[in-house]
PyMOL Python script that loads the backbone (N, CA, C, O; Angstrom):
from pymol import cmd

cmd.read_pdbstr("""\
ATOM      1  N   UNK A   1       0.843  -1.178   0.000  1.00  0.00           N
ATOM      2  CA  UNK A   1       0.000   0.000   0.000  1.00  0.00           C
ATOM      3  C   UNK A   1       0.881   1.231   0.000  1.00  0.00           C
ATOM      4  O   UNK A   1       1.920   1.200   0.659  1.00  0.00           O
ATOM      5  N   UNK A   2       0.539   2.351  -0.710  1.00  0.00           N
ATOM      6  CA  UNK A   2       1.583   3.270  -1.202  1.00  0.00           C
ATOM      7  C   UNK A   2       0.624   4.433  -0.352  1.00  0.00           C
ATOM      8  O   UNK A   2      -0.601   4.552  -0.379  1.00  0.00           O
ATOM      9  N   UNK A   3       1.909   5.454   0.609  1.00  0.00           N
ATOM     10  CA  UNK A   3       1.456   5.951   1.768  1.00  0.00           C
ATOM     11  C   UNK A   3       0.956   7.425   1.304  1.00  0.00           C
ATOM     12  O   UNK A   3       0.415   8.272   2.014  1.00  0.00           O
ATOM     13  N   UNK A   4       1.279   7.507  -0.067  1.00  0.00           N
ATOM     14  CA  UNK A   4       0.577   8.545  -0.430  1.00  0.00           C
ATOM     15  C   UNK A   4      -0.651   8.747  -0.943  1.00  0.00           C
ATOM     16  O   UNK A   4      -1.060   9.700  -1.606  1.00  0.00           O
ATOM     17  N   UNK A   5      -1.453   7.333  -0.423  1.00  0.00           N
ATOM     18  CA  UNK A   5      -2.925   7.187  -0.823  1.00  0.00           C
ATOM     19  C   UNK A   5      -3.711   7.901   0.605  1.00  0.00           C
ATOM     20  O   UNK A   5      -4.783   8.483   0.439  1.00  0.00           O
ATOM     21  N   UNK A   6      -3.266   7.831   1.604  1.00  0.00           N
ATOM     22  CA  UNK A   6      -3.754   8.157   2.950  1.00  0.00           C
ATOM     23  C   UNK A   6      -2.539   9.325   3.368  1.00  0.00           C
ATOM     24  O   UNK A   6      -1.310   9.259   3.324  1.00  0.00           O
ATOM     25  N   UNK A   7      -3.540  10.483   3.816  1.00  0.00           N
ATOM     26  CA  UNK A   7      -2.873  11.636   4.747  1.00  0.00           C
ATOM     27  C   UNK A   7      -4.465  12.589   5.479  1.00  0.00           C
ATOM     28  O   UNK A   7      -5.675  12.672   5.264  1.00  0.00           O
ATOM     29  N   UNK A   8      -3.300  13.202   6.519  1.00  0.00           N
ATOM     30  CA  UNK A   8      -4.282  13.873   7.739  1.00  0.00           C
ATOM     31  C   UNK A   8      -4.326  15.106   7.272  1.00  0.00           C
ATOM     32  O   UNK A   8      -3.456  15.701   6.637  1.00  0.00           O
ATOM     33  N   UNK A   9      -5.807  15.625   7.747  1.00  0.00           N
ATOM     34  CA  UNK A   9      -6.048  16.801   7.757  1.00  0.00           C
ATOM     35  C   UNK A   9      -6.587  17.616   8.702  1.00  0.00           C
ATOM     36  O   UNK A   9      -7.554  17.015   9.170  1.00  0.00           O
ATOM     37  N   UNK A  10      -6.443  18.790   9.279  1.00  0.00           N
ATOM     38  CA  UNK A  10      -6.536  19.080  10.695  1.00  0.00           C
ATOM     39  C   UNK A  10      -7.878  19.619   9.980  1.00  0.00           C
ATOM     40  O   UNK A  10      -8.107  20.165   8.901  1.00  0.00           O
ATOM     41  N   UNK A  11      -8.681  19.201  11.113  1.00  0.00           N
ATOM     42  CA  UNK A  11     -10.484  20.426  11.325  1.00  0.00           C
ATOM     43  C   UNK A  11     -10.388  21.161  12.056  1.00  0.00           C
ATOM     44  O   UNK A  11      -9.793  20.836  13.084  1.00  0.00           O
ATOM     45  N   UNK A  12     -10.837  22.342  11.950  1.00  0.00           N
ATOM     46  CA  UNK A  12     -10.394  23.273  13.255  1.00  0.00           C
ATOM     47  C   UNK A  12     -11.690  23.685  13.820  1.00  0.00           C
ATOM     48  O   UNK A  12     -12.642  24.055  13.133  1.00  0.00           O
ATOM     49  N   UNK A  13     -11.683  23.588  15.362  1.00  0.00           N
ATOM     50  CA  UNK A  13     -12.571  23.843  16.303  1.00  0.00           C
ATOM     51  C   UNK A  13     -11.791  23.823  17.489  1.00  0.00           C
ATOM     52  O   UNK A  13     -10.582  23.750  17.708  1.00  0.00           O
ATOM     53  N   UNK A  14     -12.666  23.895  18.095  1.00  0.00           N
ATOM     54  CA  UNK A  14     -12.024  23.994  19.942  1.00  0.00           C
ATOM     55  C   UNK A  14     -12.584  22.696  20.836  1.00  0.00           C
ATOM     56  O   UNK A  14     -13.719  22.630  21.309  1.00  0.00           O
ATOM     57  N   UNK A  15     -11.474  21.613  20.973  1.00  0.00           N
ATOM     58  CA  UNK A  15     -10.230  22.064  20.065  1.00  0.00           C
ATOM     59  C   UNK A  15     -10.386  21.226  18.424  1.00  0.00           C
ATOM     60  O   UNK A  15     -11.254  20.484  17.963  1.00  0.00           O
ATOM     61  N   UNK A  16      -9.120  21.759  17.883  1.00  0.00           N
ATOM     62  CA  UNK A  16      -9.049  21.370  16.541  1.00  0.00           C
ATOM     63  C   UNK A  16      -8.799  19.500  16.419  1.00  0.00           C
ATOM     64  O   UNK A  16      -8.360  18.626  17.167  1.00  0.00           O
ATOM     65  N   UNK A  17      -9.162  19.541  15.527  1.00  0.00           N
ATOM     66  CA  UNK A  17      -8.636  17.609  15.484  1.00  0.00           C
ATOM     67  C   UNK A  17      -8.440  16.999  14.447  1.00  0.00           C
ATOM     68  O   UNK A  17      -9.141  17.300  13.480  1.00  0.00           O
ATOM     69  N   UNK A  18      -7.373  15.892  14.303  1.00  0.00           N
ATOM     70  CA  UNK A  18      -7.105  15.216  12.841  1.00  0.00           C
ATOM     71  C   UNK A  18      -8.319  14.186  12.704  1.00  0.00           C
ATOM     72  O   UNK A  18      -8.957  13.424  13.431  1.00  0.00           O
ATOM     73  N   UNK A  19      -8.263  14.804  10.651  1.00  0.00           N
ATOM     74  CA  UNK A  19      -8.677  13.663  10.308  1.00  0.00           C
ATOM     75  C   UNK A  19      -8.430  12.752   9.233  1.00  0.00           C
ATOM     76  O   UNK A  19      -7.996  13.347   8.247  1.00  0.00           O
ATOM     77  N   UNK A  20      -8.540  11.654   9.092  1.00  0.00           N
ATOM     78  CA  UNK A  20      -7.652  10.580   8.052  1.00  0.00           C
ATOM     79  C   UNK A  20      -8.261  10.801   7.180  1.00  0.00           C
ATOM     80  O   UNK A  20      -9.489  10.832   7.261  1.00  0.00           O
ATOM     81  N   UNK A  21      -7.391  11.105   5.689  1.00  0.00           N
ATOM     82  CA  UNK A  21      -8.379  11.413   4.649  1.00  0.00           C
ATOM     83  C   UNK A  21      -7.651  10.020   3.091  1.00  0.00           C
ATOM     84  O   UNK A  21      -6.757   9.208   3.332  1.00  0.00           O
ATOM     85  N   UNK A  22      -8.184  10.117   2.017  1.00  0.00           N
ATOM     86  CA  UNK A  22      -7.703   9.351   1.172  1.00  0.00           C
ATOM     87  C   UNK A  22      -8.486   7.743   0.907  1.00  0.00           C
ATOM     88  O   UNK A  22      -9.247   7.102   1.631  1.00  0.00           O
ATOM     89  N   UNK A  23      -8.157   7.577   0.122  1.00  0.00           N
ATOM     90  CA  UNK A  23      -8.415   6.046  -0.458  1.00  0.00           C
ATOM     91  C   UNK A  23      -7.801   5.210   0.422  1.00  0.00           C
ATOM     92  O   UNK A  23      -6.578   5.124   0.310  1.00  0.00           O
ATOM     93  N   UNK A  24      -8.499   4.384   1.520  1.00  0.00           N
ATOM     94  CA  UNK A  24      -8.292   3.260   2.182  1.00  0.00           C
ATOM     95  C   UNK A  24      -9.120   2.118   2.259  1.00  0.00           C
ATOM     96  O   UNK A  24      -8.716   1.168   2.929  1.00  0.00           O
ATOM     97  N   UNK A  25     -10.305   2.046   1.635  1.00  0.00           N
ATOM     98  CA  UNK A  25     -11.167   1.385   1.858  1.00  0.00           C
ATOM     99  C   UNK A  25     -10.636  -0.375   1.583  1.00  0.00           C
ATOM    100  O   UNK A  25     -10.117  -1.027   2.489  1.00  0.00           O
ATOM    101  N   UNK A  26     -10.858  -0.875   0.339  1.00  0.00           N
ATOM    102  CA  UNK A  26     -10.249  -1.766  -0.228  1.00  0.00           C
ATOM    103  C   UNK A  26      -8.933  -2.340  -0.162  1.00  0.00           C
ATOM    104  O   UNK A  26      -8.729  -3.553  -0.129  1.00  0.00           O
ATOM    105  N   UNK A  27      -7.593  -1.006  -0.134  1.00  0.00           N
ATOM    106  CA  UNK A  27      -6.564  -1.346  -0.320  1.00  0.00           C
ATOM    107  C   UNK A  27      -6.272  -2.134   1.680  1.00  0.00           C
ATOM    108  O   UNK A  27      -5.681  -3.094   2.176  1.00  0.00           O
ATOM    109  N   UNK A  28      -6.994  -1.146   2.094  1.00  0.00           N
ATOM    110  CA  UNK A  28      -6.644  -1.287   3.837  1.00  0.00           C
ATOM    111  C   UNK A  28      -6.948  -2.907   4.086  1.00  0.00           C
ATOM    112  O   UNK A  28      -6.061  -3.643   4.517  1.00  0.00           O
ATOM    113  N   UNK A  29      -7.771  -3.205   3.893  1.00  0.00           N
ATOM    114  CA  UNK A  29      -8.713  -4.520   4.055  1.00  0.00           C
ATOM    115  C   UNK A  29      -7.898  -5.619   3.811  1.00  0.00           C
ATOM    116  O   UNK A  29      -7.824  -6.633   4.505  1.00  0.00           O
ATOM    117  N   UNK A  30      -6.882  -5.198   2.103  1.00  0.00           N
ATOM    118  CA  UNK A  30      -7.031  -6.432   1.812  1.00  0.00           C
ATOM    119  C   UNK A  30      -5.024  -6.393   2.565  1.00  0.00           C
ATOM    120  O   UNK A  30      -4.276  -7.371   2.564  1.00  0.00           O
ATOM    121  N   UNK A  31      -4.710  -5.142   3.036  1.00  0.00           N
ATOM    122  CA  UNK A  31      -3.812  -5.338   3.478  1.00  0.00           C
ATOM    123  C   UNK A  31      -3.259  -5.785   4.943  1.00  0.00           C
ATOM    124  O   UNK A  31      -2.309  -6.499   5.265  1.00  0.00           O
ATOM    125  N   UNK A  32      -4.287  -5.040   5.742  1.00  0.00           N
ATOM    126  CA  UNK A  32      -4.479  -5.113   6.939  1.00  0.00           C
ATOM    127  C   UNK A  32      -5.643  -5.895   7.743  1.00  0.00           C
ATOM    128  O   UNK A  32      -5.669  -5.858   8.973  1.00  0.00           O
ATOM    129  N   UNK A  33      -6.620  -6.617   6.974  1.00  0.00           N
ATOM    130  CA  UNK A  33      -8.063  -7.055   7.275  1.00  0.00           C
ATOM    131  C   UNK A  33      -8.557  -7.123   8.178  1.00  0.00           C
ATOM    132  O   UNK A  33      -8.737  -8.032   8.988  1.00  0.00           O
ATOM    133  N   UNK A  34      -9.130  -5.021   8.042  1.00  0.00           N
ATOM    134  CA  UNK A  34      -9.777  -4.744   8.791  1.00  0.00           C
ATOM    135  C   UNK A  34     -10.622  -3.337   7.718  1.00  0.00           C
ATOM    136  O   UNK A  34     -10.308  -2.856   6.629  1.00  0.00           O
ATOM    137  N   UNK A  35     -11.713  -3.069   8.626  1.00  0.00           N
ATOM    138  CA  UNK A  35     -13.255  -2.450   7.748  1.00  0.00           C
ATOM    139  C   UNK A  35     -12.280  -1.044   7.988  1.00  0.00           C
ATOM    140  O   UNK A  35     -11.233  -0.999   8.634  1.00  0.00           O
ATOM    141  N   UNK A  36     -12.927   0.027   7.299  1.00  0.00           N
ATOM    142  CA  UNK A  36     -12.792   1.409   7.264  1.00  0.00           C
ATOM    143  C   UNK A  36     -13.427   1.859   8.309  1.00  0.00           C
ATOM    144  O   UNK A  36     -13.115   3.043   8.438  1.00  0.00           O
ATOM    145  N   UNK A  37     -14.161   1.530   9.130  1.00  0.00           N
ATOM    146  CA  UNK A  37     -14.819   1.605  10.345  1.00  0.00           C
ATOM    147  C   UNK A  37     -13.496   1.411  11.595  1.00  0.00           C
ATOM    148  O   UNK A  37     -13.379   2.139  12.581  1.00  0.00           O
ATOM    149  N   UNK A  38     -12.554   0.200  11.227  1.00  0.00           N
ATOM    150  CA  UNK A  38     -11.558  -0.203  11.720  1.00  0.00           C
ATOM    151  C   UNK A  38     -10.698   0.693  12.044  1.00  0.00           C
ATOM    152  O   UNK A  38     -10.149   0.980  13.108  1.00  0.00           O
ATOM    153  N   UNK A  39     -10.613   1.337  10.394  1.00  0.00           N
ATOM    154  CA  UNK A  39      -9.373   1.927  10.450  1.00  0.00           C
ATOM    155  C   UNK A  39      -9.786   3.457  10.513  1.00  0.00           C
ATOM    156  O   UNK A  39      -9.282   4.180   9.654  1.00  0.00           O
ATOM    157  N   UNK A  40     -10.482   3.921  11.257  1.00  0.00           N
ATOM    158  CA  UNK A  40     -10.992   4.818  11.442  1.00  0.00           C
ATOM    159  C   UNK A  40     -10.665   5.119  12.941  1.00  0.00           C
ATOM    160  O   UNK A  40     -10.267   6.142  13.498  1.00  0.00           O
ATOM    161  N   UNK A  41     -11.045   3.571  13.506  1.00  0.00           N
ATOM    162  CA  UNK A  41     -11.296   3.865  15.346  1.00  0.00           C
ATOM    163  C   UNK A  41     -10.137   3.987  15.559  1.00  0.00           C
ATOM    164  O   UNK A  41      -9.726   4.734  16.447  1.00  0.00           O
ATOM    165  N   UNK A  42      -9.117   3.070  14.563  1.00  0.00           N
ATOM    166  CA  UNK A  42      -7.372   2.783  15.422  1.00  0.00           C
ATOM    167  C   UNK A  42      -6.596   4.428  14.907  1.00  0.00           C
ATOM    168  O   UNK A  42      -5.557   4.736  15.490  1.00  0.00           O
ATOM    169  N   UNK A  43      -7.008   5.134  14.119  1.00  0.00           N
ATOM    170  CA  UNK A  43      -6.881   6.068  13.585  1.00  0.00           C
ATOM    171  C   UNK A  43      -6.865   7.319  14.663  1.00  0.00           C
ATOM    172  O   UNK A  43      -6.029   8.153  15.010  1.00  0.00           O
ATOM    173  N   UNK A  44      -8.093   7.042  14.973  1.00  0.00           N
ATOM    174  CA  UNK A  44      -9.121   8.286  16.284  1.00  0.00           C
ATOM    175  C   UNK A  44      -8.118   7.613  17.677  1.00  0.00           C
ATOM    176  O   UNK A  44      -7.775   8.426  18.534  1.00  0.00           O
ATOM    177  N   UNK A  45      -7.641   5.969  17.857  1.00  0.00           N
ATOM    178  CA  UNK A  45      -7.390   6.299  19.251  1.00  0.00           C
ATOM    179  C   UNK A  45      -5.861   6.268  19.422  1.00  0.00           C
ATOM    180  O   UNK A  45      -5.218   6.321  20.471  1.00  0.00           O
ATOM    181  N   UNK A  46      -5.166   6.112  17.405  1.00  0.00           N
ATOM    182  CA  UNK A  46      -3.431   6.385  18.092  1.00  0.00           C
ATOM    183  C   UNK A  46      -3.449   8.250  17.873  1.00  0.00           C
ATOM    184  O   UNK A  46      -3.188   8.948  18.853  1.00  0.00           O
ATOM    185  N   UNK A  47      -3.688   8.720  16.890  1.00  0.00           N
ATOM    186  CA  UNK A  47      -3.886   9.908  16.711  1.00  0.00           C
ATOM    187  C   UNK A  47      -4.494  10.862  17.392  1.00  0.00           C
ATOM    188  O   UNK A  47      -3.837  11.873  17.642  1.00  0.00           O
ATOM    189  N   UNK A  48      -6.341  10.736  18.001  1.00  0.00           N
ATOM    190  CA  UNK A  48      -6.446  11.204  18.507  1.00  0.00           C
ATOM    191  C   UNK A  48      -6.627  11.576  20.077  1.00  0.00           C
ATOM    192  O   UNK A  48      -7.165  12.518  20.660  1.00  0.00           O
ATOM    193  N   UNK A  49      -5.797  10.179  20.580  1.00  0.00           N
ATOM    194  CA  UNK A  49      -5.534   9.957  22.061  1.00  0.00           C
ATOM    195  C   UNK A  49      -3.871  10.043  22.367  1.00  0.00           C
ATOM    196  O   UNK A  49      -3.196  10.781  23.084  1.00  0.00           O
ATOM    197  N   UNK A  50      -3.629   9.185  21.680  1.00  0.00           N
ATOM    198  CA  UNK A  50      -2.097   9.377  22.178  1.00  0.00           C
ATOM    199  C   UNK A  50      -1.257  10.001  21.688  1.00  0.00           C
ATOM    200  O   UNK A  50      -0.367  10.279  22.492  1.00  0.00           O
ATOM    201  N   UNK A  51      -1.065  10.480  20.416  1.00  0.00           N
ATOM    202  CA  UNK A  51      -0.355  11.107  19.550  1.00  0.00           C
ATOM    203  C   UNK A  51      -0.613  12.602  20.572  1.00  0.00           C
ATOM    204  O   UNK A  51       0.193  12.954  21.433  1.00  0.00           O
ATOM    205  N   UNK A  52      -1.470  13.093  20.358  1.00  0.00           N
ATOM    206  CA  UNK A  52      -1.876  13.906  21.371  1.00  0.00           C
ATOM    207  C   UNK A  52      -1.247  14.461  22.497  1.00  0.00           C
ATOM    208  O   UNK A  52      -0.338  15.267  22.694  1.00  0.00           O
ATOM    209  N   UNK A  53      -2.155  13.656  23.301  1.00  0.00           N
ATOM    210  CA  UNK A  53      -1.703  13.175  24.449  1.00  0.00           C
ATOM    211  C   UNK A  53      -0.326  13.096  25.051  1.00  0.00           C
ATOM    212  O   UNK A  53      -0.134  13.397  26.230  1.00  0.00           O
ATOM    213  N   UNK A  54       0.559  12.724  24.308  1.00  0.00           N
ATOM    214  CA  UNK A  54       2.371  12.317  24.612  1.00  0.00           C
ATOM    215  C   UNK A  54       2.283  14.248  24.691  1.00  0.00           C
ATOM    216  O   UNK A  54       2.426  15.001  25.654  1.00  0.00           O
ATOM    217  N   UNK A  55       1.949  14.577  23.034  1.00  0.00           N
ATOM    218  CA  UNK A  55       2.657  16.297  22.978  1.00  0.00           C
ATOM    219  C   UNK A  55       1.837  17.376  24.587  1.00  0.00           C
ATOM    220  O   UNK A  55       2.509  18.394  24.750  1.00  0.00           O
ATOM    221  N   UNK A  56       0.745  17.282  25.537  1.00  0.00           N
ATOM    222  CA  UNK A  56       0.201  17.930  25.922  1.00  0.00           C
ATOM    223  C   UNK A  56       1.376  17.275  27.030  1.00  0.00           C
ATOM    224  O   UNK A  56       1.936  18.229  27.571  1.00  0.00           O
ATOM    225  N   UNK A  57       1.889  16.044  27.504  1.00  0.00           N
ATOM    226  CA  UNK A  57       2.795  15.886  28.425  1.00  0.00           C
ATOM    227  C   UNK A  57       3.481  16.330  28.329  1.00  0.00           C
ATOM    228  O   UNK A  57       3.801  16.912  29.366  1.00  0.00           O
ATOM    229  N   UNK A  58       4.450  16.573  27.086  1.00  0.00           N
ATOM    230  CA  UNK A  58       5.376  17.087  26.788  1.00  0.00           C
ATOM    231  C   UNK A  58       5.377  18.838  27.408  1.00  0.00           C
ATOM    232  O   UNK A  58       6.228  19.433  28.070  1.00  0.00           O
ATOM    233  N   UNK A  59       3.909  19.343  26.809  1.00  0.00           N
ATOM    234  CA  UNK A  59       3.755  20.352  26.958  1.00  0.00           C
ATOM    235  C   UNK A  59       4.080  20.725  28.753  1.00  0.00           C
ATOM    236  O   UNK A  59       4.652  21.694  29.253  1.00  0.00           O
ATOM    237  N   UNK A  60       3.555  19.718  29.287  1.00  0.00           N
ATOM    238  CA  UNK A  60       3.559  20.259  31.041  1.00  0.00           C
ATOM    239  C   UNK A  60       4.760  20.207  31.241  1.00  0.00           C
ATOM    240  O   UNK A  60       5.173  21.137  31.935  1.00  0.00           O
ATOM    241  N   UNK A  61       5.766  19.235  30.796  1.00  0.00           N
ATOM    242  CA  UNK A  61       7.024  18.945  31.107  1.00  0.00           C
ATOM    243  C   UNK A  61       8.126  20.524  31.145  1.00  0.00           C
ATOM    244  O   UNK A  61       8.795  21.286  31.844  1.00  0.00           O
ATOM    245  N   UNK A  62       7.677  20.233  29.929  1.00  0.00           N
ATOM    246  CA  UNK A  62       8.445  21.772  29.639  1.00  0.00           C
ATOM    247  C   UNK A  62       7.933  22.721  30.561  1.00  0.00           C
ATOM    248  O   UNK A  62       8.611  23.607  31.081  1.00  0.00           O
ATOM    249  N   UNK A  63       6.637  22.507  30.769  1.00  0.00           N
ATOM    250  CA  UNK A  63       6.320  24.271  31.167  1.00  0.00           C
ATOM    251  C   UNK A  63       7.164  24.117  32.631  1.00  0.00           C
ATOM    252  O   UNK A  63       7.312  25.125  33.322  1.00  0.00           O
ATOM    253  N   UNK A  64       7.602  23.072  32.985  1.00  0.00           N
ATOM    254  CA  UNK A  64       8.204  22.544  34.584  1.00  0.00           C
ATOM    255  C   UNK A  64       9.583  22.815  34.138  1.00  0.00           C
ATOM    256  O   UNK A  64      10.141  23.838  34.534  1.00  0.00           O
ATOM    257  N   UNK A  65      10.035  22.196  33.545  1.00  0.00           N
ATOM    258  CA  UNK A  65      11.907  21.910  33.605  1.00  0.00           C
ATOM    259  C   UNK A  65      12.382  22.488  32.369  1.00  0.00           C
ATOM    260  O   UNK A  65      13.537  22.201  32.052  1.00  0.00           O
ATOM    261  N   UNK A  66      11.552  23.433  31.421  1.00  0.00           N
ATOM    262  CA  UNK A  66      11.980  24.404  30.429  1.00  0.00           C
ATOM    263  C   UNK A  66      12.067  23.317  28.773  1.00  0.00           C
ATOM    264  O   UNK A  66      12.021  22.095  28.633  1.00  0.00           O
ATOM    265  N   UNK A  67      12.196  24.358  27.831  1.00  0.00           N
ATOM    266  CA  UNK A  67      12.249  23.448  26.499  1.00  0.00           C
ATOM    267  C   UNK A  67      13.711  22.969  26.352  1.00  0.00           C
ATOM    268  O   UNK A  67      14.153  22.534  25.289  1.00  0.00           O
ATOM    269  N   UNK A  68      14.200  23.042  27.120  1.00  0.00           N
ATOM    270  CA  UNK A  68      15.590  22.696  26.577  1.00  0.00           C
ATOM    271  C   UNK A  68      15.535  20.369  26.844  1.00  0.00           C
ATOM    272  O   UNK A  68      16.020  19.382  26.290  1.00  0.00           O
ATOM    273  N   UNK A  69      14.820  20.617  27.765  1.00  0.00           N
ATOM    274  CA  UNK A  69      14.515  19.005  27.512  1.00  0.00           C
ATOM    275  C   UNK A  69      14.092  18.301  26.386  1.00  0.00           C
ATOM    276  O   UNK A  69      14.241  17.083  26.280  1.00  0.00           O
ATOM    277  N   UNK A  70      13.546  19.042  25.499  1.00  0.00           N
ATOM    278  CA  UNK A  70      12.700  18.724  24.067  1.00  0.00           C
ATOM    279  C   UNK A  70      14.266  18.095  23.244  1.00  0.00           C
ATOM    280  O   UNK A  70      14.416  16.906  22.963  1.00  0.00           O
ATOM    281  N   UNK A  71      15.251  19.113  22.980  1.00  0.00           N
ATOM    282  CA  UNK A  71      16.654  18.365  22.427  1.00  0.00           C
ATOM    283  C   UNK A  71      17.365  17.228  23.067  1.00  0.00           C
ATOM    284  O   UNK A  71      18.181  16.512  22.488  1.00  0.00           O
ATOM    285  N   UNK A  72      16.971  17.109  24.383  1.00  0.00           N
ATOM    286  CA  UNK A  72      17.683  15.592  24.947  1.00  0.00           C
ATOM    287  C   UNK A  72      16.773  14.356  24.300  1.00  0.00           C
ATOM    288  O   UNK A  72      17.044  13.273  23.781  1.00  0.00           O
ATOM    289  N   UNK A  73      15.701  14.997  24.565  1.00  0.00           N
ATOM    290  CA  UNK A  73      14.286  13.697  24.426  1.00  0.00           C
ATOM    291  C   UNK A  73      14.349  13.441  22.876  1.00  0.00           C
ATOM    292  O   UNK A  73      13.778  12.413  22.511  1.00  0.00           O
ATOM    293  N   UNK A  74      14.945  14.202  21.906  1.00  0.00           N
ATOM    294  CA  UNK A  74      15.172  14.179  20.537  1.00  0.00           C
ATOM    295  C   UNK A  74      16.352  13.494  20.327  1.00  0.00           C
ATOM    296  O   UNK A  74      16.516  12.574  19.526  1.00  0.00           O
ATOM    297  N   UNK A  75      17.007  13.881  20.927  1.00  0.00           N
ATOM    298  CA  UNK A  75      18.556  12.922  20.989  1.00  0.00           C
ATOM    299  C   UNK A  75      18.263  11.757  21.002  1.00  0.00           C
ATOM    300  O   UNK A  75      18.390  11.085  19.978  1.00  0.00           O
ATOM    301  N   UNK A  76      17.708  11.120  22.384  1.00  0.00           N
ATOM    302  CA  UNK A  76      17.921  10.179  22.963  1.00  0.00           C
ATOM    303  C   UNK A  76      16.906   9.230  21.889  1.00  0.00           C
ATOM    304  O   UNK A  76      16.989   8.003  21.834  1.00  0.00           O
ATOM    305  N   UNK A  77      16.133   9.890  21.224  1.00  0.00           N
ATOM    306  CA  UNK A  77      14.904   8.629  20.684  1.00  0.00           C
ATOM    307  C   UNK A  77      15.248   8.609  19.421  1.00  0.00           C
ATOM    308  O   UNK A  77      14.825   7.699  18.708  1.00  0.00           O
ATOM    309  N   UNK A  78      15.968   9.472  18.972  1.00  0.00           N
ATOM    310  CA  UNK A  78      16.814   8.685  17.669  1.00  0.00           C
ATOM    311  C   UNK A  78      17.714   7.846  17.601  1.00  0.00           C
ATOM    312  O   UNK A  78      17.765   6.928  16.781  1.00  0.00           O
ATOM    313  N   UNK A  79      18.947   8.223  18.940  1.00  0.00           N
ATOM    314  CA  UNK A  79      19.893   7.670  19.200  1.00  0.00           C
ATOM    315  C   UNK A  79      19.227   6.005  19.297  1.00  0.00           C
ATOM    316  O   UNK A  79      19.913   5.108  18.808  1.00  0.00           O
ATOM    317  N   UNK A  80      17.658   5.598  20.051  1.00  0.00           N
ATOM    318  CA  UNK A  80      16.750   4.500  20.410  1.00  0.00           C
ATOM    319  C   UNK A  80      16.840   4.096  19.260  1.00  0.00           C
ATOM    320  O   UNK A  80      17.326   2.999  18.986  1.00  0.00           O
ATOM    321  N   UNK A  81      16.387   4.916  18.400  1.00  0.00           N
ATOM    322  CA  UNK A  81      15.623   4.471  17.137  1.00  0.00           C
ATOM    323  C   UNK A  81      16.682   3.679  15.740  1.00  0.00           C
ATOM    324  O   UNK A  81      16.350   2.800  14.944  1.00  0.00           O
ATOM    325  N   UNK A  82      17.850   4.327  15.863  1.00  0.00           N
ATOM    326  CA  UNK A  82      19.280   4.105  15.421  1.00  0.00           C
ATOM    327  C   UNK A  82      19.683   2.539  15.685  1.00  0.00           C
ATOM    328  O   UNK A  82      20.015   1.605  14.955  1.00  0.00           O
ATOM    329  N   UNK A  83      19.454   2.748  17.342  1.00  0.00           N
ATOM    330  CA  UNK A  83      19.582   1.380  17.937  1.00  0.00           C
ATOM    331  C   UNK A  83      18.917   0.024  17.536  1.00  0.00           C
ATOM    332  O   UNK A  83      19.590  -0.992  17.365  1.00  0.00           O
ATOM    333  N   UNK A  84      17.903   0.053  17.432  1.00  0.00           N
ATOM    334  CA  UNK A  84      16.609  -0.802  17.234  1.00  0.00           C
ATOM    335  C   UNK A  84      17.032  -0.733  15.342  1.00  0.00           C
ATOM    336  O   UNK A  84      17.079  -1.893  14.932  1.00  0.00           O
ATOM    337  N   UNK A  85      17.220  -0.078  14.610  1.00  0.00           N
ATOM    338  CA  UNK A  85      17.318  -0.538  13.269  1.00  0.00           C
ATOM    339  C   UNK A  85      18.586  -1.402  12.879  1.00  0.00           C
ATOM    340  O   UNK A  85      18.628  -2.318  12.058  1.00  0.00           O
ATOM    341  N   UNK A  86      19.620  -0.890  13.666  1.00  0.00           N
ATOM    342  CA  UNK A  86      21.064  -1.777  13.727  1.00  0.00           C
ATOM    343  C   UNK A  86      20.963  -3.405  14.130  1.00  0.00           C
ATOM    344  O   UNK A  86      21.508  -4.377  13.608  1.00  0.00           O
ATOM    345  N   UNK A  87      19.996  -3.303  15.330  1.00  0.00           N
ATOM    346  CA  UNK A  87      19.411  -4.587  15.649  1.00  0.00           C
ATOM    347  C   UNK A  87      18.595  -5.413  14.399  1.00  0.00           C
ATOM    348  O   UNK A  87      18.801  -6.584  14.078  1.00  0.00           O
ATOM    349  N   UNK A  88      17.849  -4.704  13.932  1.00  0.00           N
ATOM    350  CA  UNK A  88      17.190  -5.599  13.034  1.00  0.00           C
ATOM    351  C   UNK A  88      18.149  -5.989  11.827  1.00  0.00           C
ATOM    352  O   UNK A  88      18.179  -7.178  11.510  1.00  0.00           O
ATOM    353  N   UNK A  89      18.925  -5.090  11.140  1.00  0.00           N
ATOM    354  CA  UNK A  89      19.659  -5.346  10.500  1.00  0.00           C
ATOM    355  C   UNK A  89      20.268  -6.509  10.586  1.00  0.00           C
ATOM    356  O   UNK A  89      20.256  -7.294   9.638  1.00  0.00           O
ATOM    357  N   UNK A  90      20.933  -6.796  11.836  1.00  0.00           N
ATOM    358  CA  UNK A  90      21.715  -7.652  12.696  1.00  0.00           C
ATOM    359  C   UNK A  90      20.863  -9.062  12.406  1.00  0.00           C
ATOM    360  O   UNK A  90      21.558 -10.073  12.304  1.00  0.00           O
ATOM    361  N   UNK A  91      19.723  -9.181  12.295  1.00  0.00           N
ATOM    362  CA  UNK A  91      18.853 -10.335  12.691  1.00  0.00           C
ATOM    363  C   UNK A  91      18.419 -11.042  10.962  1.00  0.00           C
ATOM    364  O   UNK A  91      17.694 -12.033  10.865  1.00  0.00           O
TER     365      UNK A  91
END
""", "prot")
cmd.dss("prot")
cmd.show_as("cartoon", "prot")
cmd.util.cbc("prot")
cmd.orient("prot")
């Protein structure tokens, strides 16, 4: 499935919120087999719960111990992320 069939679009209200837009119906199903209903809910609860959610922690964090934590926490989860691909490589 080619990722430029599916992208988000913000609605704006109070507050504003994403929404999944694009051709998924068919291709999703026969890739993932699950309904557009499916991929709607897992959509609404990584996007619009946790995706979220992490940045509004983030947000308190900072407003506590300043933004300069935002460049460690960037460091460190690439440096993770670096890690974890070397591994797979490895395997």
């Amino acid at each position: 499935m080619d990722s430029n069939q599916l992208h988000v679009e913000l609605k704006t209200g109070m507050p504003s919120r994403m929404v999944l837009k694009g051709t998924y119906g068919e291709n999703i199903h026969k890739t993932f087999g699950i309904t557009r209903q499916g991929v709607r809910w897992r959509f609404q609860h990584i996007f619009g719960l946790a995706y979220v959610r992490a940045f509004e922690t983030i947000l308190l964090i900072e407003k506590i111990f300043g933004t300069e934590v935002r460049e460690y926490a960037i460091r460190i989860s690439r440096e993770k992320y670096q890690l974890r691909q070397k591994v797979k490589k490895g395997l």
